[in-house]
TORBA-609058 format. One line per field, with one value per residue: x negated, y negated, z negated of N, C-alpha, C in turn. Coordinates in steps of 0.001 Angstrom, whole numbers. Atoms other than C-alpha are relative to their C-alpha. Last residue first. Layout:
// TORBA-609058
neast = c(X,...);
nnorth = c(Y,...);
nup = c(Z,...);
caeast = c(X,...);
canorth = c(Y,...);
caup = c(Z,...);
ceast = c(X,...);
cnorth = c(Y,...);
cup = c(Z,...);
This chain:
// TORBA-609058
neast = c(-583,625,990,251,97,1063,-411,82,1724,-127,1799,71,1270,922,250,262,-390,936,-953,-1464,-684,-1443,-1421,-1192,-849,-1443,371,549,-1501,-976,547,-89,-1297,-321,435,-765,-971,698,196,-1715,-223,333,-129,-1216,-1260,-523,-948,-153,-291,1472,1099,-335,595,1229,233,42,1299,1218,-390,278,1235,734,-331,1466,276,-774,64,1155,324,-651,569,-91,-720,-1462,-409,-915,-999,-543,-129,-563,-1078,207,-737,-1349,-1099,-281,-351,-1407,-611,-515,-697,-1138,153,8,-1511,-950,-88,-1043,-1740,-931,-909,-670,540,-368,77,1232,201,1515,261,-261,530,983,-891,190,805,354,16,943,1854,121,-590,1387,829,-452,-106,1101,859,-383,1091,1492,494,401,1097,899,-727,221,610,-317,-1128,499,924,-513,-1062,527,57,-672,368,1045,283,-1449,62,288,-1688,-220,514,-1100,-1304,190,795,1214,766,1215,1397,197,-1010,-862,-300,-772,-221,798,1536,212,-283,1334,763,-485,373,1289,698,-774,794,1404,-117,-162,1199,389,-530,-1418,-404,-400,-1419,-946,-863,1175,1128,-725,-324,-233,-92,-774,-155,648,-834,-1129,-303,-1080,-1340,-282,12,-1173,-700,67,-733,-1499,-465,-328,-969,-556,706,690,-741,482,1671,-572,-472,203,409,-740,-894,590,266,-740,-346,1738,-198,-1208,133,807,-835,-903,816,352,-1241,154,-962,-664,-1616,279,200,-736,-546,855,-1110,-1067,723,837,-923,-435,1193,-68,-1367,-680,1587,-639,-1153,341,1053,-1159,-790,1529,133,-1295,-841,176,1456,999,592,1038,1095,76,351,1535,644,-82,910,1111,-154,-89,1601,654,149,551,1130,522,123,1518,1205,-244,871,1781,517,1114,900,1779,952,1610,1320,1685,1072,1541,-334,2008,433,1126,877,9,1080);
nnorth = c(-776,65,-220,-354,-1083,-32,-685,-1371,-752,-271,-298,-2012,-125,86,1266,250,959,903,1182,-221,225,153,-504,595,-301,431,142,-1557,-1101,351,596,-1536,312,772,-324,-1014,1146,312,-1545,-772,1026,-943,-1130,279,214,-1355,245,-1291,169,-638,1044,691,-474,592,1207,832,-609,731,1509,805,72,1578,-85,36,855,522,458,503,1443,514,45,-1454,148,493,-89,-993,469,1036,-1247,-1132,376,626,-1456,-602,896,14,-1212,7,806,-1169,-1157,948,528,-1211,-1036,1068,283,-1295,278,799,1108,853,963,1760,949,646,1214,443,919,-1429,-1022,473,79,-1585,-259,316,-793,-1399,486,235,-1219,-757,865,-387,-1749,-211,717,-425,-1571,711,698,1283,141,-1499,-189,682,-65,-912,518,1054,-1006,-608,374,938,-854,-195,1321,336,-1377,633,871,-664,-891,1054,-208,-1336,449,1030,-828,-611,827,-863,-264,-949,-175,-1057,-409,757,13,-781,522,993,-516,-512,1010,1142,-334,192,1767,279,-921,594,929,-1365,-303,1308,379,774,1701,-320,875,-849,87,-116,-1147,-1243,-95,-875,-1382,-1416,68,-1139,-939,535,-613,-1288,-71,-516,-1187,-353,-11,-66,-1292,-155,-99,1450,714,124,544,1530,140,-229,928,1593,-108,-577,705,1359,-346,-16,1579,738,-995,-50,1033,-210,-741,827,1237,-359,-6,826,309,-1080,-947,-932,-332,-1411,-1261,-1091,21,-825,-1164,589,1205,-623,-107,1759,328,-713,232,1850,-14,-678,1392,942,-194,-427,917,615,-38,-143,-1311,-1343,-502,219,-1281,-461,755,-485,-639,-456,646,-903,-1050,816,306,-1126,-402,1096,-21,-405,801,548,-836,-345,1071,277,-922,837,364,-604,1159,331,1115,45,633,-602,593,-248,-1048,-559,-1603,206,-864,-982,372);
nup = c(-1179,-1348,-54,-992,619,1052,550,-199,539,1426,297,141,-1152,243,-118,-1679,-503,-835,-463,335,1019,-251,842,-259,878,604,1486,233,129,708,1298,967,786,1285,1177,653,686,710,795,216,686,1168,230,592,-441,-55,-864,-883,-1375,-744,15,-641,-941,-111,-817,-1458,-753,480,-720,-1609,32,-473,-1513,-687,-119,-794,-1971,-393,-254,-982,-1423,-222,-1207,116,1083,-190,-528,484,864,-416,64,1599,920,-328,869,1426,288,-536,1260,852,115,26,1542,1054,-399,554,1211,469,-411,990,-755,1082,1034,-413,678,571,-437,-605,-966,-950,-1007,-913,-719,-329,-793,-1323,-383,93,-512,-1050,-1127,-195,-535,-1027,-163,3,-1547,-1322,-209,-98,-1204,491,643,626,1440,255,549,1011,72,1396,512,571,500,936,832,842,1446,1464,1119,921,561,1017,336,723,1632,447,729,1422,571,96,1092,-466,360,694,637,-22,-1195,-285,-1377,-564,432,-973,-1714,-219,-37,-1289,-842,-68,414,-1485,-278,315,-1072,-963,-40,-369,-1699,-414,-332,-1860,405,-571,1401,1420,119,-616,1162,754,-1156,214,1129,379,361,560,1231,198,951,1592,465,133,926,741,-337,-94,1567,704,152,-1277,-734,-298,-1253,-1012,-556,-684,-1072,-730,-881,-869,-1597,-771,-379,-1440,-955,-452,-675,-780,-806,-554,-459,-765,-1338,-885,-1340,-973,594,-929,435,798,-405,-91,1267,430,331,844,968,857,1247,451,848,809,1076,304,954,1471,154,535,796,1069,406,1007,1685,644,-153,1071,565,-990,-688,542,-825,-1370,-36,724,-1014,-1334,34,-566,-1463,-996,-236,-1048,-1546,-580,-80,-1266,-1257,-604,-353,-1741,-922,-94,1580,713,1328,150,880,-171,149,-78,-909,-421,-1199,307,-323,-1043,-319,-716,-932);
caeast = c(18043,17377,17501,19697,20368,19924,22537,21225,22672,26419,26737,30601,31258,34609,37873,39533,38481,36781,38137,36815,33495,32139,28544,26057,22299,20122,16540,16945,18719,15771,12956,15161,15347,11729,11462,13774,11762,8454,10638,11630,8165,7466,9751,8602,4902,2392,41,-2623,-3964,-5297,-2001,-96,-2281,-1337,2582,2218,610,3081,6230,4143,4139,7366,9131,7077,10324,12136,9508,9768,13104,13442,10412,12280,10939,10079,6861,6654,4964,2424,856,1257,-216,-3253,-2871,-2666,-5121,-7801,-7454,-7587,-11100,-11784,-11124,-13269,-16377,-15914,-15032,-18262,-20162,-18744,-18842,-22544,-23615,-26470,-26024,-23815,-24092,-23331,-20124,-20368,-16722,-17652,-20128,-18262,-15478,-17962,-17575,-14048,-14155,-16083,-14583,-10659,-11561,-13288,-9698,-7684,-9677,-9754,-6653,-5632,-7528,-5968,-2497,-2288,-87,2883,5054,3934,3414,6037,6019,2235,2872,5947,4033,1172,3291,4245,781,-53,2672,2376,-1329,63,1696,-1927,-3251,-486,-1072,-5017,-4668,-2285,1329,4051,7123,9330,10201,8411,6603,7076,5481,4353,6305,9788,9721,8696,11777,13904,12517,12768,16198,17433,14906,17200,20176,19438,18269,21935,24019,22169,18913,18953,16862,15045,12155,9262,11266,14285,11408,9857,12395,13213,9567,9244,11713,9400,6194,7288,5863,2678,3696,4414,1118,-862,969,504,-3594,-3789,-5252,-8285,-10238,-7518,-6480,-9325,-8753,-4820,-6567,-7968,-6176,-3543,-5856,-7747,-5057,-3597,-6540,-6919,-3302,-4050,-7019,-5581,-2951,-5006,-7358,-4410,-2979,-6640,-6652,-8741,-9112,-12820,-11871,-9890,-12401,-14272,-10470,-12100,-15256,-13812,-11179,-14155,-16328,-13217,-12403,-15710,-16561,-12588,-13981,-17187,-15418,-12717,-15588,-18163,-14548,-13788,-17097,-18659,-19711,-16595,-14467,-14792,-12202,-9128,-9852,-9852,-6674,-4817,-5667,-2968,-138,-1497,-2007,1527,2494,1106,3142,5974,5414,4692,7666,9387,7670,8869,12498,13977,17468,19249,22846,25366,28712,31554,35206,37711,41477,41620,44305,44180,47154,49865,50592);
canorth = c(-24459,-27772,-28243,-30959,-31920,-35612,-35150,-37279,-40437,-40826,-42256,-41457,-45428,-45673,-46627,-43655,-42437,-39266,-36554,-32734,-33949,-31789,-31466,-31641,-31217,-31418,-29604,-27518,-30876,-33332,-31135,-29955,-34239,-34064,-31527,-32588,-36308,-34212,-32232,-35519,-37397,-33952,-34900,-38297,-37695,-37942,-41160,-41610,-45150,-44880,-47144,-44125,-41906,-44029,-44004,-40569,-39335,-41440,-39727,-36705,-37125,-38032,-34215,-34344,-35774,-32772,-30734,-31647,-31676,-28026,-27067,-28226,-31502,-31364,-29731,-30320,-33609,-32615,-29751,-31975,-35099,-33225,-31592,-35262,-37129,-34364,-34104,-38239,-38074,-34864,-36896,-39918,-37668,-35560,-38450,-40609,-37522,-36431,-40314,-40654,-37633,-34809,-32365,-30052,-25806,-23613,-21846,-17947,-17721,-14106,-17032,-20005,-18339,-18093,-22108,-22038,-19416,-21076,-24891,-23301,-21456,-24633,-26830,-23957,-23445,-27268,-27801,-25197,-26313,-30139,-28865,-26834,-23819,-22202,-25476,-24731,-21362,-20544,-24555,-24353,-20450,-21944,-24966,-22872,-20344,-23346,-24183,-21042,-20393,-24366,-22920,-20510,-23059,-24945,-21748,-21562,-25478,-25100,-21717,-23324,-22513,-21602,-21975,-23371,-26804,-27042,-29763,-30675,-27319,-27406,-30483,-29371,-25611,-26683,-29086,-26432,-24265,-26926,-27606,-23824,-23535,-26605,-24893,-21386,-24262,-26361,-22663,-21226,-19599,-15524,-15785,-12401,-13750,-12584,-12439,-14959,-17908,-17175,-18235,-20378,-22422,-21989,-24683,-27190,-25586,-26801,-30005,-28642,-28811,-32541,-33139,-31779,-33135,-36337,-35861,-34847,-31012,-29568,-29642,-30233,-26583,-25832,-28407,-26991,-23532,-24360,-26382,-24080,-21048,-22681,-24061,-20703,-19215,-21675,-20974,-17613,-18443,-21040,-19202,-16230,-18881,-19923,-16597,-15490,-18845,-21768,-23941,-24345,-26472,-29210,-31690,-31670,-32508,-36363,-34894,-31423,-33500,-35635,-32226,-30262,-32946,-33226,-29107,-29348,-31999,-29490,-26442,-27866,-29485,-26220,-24902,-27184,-27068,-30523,-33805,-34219,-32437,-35835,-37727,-34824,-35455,-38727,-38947,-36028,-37761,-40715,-38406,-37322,-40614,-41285,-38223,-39097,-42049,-40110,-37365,-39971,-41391,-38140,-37781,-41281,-40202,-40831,-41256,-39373,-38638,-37456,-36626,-34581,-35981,-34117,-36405,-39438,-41415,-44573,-44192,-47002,-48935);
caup = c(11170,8952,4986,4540,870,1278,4594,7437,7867,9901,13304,14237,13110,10895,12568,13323,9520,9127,7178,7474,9186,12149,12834,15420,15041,17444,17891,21433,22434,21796,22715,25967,26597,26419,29103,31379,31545,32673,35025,36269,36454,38093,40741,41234,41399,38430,38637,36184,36021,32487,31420,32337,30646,27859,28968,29612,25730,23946,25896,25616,21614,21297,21052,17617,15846,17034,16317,12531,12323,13548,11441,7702,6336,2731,2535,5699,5119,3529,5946,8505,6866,5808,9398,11235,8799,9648,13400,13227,11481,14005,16862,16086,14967,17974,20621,19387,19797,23295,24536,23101,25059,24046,26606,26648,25521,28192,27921,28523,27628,25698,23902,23327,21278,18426,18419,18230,15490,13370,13962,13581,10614,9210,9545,7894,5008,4539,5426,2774,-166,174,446,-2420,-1961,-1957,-1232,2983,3560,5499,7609,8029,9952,11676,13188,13952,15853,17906,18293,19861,22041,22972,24552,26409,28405,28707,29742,32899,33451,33630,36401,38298,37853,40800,40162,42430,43799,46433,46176,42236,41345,37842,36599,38590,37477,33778,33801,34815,31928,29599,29831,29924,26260,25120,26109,24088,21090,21451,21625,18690,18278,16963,13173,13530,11397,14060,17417,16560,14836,17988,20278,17858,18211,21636,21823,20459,22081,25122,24577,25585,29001,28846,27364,29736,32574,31247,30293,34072,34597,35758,32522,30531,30839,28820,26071,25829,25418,22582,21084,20719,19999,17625,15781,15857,14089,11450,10570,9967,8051,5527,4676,3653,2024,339,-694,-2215,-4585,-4148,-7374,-6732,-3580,-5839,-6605,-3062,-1522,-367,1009,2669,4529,6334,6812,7967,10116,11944,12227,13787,16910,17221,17806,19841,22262,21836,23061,26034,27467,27336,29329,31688,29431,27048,29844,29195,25547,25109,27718,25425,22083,22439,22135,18880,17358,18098,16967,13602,12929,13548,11258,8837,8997,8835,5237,4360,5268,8444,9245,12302,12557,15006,14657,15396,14433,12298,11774,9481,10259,8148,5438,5049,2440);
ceast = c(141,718,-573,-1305,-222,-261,-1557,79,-178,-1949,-150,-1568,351,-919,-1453,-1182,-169,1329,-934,1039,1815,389,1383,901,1769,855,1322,174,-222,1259,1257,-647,503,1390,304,-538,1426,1298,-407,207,1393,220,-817,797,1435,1181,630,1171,325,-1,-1445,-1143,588,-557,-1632,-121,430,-1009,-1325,461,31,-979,-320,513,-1718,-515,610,-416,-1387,-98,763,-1017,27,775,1595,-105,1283,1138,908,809,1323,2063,35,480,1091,1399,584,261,1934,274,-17,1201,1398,532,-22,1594,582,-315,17,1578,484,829,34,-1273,-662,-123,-1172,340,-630,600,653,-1002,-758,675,-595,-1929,-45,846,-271,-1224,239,459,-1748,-1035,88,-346,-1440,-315,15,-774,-1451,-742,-401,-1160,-369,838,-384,-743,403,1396,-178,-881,946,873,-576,-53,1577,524,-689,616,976,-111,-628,1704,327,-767,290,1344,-257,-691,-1329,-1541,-1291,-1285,424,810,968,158,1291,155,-1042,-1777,-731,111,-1302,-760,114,-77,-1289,-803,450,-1179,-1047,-13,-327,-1714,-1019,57,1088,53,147,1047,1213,686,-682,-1106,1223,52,-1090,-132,1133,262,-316,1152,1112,-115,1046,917,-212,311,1559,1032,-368,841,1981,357,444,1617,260,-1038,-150,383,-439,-1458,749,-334,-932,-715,706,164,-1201,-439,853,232,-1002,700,637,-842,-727,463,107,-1315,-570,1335,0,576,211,1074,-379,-221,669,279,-1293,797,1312,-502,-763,924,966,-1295,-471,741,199,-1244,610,1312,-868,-879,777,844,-887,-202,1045,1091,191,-1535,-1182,-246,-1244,-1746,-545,-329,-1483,-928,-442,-1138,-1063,112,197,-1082,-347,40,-1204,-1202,352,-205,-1402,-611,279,-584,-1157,-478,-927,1,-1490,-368,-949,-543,-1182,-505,-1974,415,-918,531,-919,-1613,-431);
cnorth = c(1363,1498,572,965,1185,1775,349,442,1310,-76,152,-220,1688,587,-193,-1213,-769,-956,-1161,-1304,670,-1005,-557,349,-1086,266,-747,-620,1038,1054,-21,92,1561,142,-633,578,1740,-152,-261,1067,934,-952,640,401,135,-770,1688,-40,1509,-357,328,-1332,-1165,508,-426,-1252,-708,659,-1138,-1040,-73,216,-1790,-214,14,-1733,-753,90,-489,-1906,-358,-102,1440,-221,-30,696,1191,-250,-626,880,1247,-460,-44,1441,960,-675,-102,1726,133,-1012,1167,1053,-898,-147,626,754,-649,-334,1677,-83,-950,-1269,-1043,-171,-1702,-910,-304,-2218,-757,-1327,966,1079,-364,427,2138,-106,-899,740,1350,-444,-364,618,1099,-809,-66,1087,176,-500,735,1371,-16,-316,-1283,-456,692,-488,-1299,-265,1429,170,-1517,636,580,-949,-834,1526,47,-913,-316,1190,-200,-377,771,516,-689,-4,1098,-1,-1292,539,279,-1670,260,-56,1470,303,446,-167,-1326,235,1093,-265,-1357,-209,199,-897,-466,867,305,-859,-319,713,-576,-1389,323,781,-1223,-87,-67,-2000,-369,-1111,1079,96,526,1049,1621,163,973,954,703,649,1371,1649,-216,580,781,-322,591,1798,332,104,957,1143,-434,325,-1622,-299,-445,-531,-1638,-215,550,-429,-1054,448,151,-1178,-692,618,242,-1058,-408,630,-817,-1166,-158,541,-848,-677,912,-128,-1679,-816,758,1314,1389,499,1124,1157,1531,903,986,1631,-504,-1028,967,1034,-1149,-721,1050,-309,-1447,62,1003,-1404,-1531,193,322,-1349,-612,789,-586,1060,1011,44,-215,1529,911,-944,687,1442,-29,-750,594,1122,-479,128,1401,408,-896,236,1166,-759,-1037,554,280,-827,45,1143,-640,-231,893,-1090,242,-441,67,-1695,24,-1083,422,1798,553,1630,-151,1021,1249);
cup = c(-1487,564,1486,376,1370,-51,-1185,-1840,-211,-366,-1645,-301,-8,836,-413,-298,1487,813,248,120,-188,-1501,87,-1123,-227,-400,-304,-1726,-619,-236,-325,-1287,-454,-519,-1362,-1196,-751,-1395,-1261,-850,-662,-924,-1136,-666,-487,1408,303,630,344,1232,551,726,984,859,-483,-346,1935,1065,-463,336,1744,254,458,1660,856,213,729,1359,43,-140,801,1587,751,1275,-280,-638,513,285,-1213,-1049,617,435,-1281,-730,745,-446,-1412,-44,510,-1027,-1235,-354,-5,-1091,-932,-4,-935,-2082,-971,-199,-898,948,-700,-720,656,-908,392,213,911,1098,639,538,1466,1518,66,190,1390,1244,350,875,878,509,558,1244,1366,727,75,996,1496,629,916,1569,-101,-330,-641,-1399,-1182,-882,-1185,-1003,-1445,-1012,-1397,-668,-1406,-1237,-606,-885,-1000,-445,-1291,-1327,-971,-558,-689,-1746,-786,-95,-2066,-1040,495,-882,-26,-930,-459,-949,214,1647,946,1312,761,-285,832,1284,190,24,1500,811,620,655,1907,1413,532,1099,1499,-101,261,863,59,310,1419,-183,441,-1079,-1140,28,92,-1638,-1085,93,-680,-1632,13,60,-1199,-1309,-223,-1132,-1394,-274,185,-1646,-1205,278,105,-1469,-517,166,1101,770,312,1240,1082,477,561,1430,794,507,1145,1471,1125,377,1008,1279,615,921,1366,1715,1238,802,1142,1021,744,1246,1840,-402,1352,-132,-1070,890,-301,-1625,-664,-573,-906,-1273,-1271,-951,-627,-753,-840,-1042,-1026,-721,-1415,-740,-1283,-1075,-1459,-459,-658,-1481,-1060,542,-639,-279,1164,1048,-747,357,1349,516,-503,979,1412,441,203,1425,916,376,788,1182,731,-100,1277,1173,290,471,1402,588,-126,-1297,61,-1290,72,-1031,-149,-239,-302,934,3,878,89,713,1318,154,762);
C-alpha cells in the first residue's frame, strides 16, 4: 500500500485557551472605552480624569483582594510601582490626546504599541525582532503616515496624535513590565499596588499641568466609577492571564481593540476619511503580522489541512 507524500509545509495556527479568551473578552471592553472617554473630556482634565477612573478600580480590586494585602512582599510592591507608572503614562497621555482627537483615530494609534513591543523587547532585553516583527513595524509606519496625514500623505502629527503615539510607548512597556513579573507574584497584591500608583501619581500630575479641577458632573462620575470597575477586571485579568500567555500572543490578540473601538465610534457617527480608513486598516494588519507565527512541519500529508492548533508547549517570541 502505498505511502501519502508527505513533504514540509508551513502553517498557520491559532486556538485559544481560556486565558486568551479572556484576553479577548477584555479587548472588547477596551475598545469600547475610547468613545466614553473621548465624550468625559468635555467636563474634566484628562489627568484628574485618569486619576480619578484608577482611585475607582483600586478601591473595587482593593475590596475583593482585602485578605491577601498583608501578604505584600518588597518585589511586589516594586512590581507594582513600575507598572503603576506606565499605566499612568499610557493612559495618560492617550486621555490627553483624546481631547482633540476622534475615539477611532485614537485607538488606531495606540495600536502601535504591538510592534513597539520588540522594538523594545531588542533595546532593554537585547532580543533583535525577526523578519514578520521588522515587517510589522514597516506596516505600521505606512499606516501611521496615511491615519495622521490622509491629505497629503506625509507625516505630519498634531499635537493629540503625537502624545497619543507616545502613549503606546508607555503601554507597551507596561505589557512587558506585567509580562516579567508576572508568576513572581500574587496577582491580587500587585493590581492593587499597581492600580493606586497610577491614581497618586495621576492626580500629582495635575499640578505642573496646571489642570483646573471640574465641576461636579454626573457623566464624569458615572464614567469614573464605570471605568475604573472595567479598569480593574482588565488588569486583574491582565496580570492573570499572562501568566500563561507569552507578550507576542497577547498583543496579537489585543490588535482588536481598535477594530472594536471604530466600529463603536462608528456607531457614534464618527467619520474618518478614506485614506486614513486605510492607514487605520495597515495598522491592524502590522499587529497581526509583527505577531505571527509560521512554522514548518517535517512530515505533513498532501492531503491534511495546513491549519494546525497551537503547540501546548508554546511559549511565544
Amino acid at each position: 500500500m502505498s505511502q501519502p507524500n508527505c513533504r514540509p509545509r508551513p502553517y498557520i495556527y491559532f486556538r485559544l485557551s481560556k486565558a486568551e479568551m479572556v484576553l479577548v473578552f477584555i479587548t472588547m471592553l477596551w475598545g469600547g472605552t475610547f468613545l466614553i472617554v473621548h465624550n468625559v473630556m468635555s467636563v474634566s482634565g484628562p489627568m484628574y480624569f485618569v486619576g480619578l477612573r484608577f482611585a475607582a478600580a483600586a478601591l473595587f480590586v482593593g475590596l475583593v483582594s482585602m485578605r491577601a494585602l498583608p501578604g505584600l512582599t518588597f518585589t511586589e510592591l516594586k512590581a507594582g510601582v513600575v507598572i503603576g507608572a506606565s499605566i499612568m503614562l499610557g493612559y495618560g497621555l492617550q486621555t490627553m490626546g483624546l481631547q482633540s482627537i476622534s475615539s477611532s483615530q485614537s485607538a488606531f494609534i495606540t495600536a502601535l504599541y504591538v510592534p513597539f513591543v520588540p522594538l523594545l523587547q531588542w533595546l532593554v532585553l537585547g532580543r533583535r525582532p525577526g523578519l514578520m516583527p521588522s515587517l510589522g513595524i514597516v506596516l505600521a509606519f505606512v499606516g501611521l503616515m496615511l491615519l495622521a496625514g490622509p491629505e497629503g500623505g506625509t507625516l505630519h502629527m498634531s499635537e493629540g496624535e503625537l502624545v497619543t503615539l507616545i502613549s503606546a510607548v508607555a503601554i507597551a512597556g507596561e505589557i512587558i513590565l506585567i509580562s516579567r513579573y508576572a508568576g513572581k507574584v500574587d496577582v491580587r497584591r500587585v493590581t492593587v499596588v499597581q492600580l493606586a500608583t497610577a491614581s497618586v501619581l495621576s492626580f500629582l500630575m495635575t499640578i505642573p499641568t496646571q489642570e483646573r479641577l471640574p465641576d461636579f458632573s454626573w457623566l464624569l462620575l458615572i464614567s469614573a466609577i464605570g471605568l475604573g470597575a472595567m479598569s480593574a477586571v482588565i488588569q486583574v485579568a491582565m496580570n492573570w492571564a499572562q501568566k500563561s500567555v507569552s507578550p507576542t500572543r497577547a498583543t496579537l490578540i489585543y490588535a482588536g481593540e481598535p477594530v472594536w473601538a471604530g466600529i463603536v465610534g462608528r456607531l457614534a457617527g464618527e467619520r474618518l476619511p478614506g485614506l486614513a480608513l486605510l492607514g487605520g486598516a495597515l495598522i491592524v494588519t502590522a499587529v497581526v503580522i509583527s505577531e505571527l507565527k509560521v512554522r514548518r512541519r517535517s512530515t505533513v500529508p498532501d492531503d491534511t489541512s495546513a491549519l494546525s492548533p497551537n503547540n501546548a508547549g508554546e511559549s511565544g517570541r
